[in-house]
N, C-alpha and C positions, 0 to 999 in steps of 0.2 A: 449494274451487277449482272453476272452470269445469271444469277436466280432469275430473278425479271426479264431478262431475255428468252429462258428456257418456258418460264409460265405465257410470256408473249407468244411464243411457236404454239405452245398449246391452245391457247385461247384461238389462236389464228383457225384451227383444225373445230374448235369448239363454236365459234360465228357461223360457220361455214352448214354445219348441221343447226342452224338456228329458223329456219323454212322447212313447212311441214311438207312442201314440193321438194324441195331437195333430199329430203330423208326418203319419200316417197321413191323418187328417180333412183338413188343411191341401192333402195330396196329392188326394184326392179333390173337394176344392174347386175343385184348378185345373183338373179336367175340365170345370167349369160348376157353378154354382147348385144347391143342395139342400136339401132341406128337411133337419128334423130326426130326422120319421120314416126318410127313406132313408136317411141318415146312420147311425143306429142300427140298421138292418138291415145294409146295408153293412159294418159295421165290427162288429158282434155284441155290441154293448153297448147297455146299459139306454137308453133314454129321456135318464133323470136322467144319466147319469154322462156323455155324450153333451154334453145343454148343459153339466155342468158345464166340459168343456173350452172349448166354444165360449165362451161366459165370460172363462178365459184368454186365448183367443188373442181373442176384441171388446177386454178392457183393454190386450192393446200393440199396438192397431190392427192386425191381421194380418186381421180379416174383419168383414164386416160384415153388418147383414141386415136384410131389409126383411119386411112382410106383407101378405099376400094370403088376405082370409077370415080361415081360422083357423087357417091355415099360415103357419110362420115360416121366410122361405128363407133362408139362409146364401150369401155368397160371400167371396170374396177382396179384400181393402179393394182392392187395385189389382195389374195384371198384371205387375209387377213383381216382386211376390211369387212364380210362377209359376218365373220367372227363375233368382231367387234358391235355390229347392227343386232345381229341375237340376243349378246349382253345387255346394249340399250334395250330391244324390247324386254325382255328379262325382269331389266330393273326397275321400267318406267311400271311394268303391270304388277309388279311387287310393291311398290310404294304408292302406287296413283289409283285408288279404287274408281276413278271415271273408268279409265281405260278395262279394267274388270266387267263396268256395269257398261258399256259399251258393245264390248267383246261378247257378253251375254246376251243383249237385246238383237244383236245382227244375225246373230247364230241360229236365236230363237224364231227371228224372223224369216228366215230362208229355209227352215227345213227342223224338225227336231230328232232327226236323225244320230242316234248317239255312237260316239268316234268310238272306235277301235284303239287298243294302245300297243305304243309300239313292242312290249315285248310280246305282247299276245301275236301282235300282228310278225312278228318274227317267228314264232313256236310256228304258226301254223301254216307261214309259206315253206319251212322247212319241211312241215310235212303235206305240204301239197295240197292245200285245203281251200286255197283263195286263189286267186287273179288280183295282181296288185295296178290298177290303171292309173297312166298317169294322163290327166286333162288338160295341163299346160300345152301350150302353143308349140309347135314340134321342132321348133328351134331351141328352145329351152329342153328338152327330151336330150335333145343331143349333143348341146353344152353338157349337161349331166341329168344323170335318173339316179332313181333308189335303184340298185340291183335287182333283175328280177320282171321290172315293171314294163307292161305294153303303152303305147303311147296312142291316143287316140284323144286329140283337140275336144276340149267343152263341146264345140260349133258344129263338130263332127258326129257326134256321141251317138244324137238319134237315129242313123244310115248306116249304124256300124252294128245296131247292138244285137242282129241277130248271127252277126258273128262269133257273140261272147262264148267262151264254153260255157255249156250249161251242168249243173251239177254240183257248181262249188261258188263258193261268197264272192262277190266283187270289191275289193274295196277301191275308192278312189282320195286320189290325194293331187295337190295341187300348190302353190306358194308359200306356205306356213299358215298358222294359225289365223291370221289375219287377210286367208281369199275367202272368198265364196268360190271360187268355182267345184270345189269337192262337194261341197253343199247340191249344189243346182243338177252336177251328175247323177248324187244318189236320188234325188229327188225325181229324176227323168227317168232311172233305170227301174224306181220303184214302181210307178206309174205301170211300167211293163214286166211288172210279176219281179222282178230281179228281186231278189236278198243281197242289197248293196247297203253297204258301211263307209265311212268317211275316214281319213285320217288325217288328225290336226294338223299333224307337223308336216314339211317338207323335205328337200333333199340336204339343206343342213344343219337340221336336227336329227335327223337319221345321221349322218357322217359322226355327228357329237356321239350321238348315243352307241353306236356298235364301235366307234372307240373307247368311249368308257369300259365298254364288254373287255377287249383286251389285257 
């Protein structure tokens, strides 16, 4: 029947996200473009076991990739997919209190620096109040940023920071709810007198939210 072949295509897309590496990789995609090398650094797996996921998710169209030299870059077949991973985090941390008491214990462990939110953190870059840093890797800056935001790498952070303006909040932000590196920034920036804030979300939760505003 059409039915079971329809639920079959689905189910295909649904095995595929059934490795907590592949969701991980998938995640790391929607930042922007990566090779295979960054890929397996990133994610601390072999080379091999690396494509073999990418593999999975090229056969139920979830990424695709093109080449450059004799690098093979990876991305996300379409930003949609990006979407869609939000929704899963969404629902798994609505339904599944590990992921809650998880998500609190990491938080609590790296820093207890409390986030910013976004509409606050929006009132007051409007009025000029903050510097919005972003700590992601400066290829991810340039795939996309939140509007507004300067770009200075985690790795970077400590050699830059007497460049900050002084006078006004730093906040920093980094892959979604689910990085530490916004953590580890305010943490470093505090260290040196800064009044640095965190923001949970990312660049597509901000995209969500200021189109809600619309």
């Amino acid at each position: 029947m059409w039915k079971d072949q329809l639920y079959l295509e689905f189910a295909r897309v649904g095995k595929s996200l059934s490795s907590p590496k592949r969701l991980e990789i998938l995640d790391l995609l929607s930042q922007g473009p990566k090779s295979v090398d960054v890929l397996s650094k990133t994610t601390e797996m072999s080379i091999a076991n690396v494509s073999q996921h990418l593999q999975t998710l090229l056969e139920a169209r979830l990424v695709r990739f093109t080449k450059k030299g004799t690098f093979v870059i990876y991305e996300l077949a379409d930003p949609a997919i990006s979407d869609f991973m939000l929704s899963l985090h969404s629902v798994c941390e609505k339904q599944l209190i590990e992921i809650r008491r998880i998500k609190a214990e990491f938080l609590q462990h790296n820093g207890s620096a409390e986030p910013i939110q976004l509409d606050v953190l929006l009132e007051r870059m409007e009025r000029g109040e903050v510097i919005l840093l972003d700590v992601r890797p400066k290829d991810e800056y340039e795939t996309d940023h939140i509007p507004g935001a300067i770009s200075i790498p985690i790795e970077e952070l400590e050699k830059h920071l007497s460049s900050l303006p002084t006078g006004k909040d730093i906040v920093a932000y980094c892959r979604g709810p689910y990085c530490l590196m916004s953590s580890e920034a305010v943490e470093i920036m505090k260290t040196r007198g800064i009044n640095a804030h965190r923001l949970n979300e990312g660049v597509h939760e901000w995209r969500q939210f200021t189109e809600h505003l619309q």
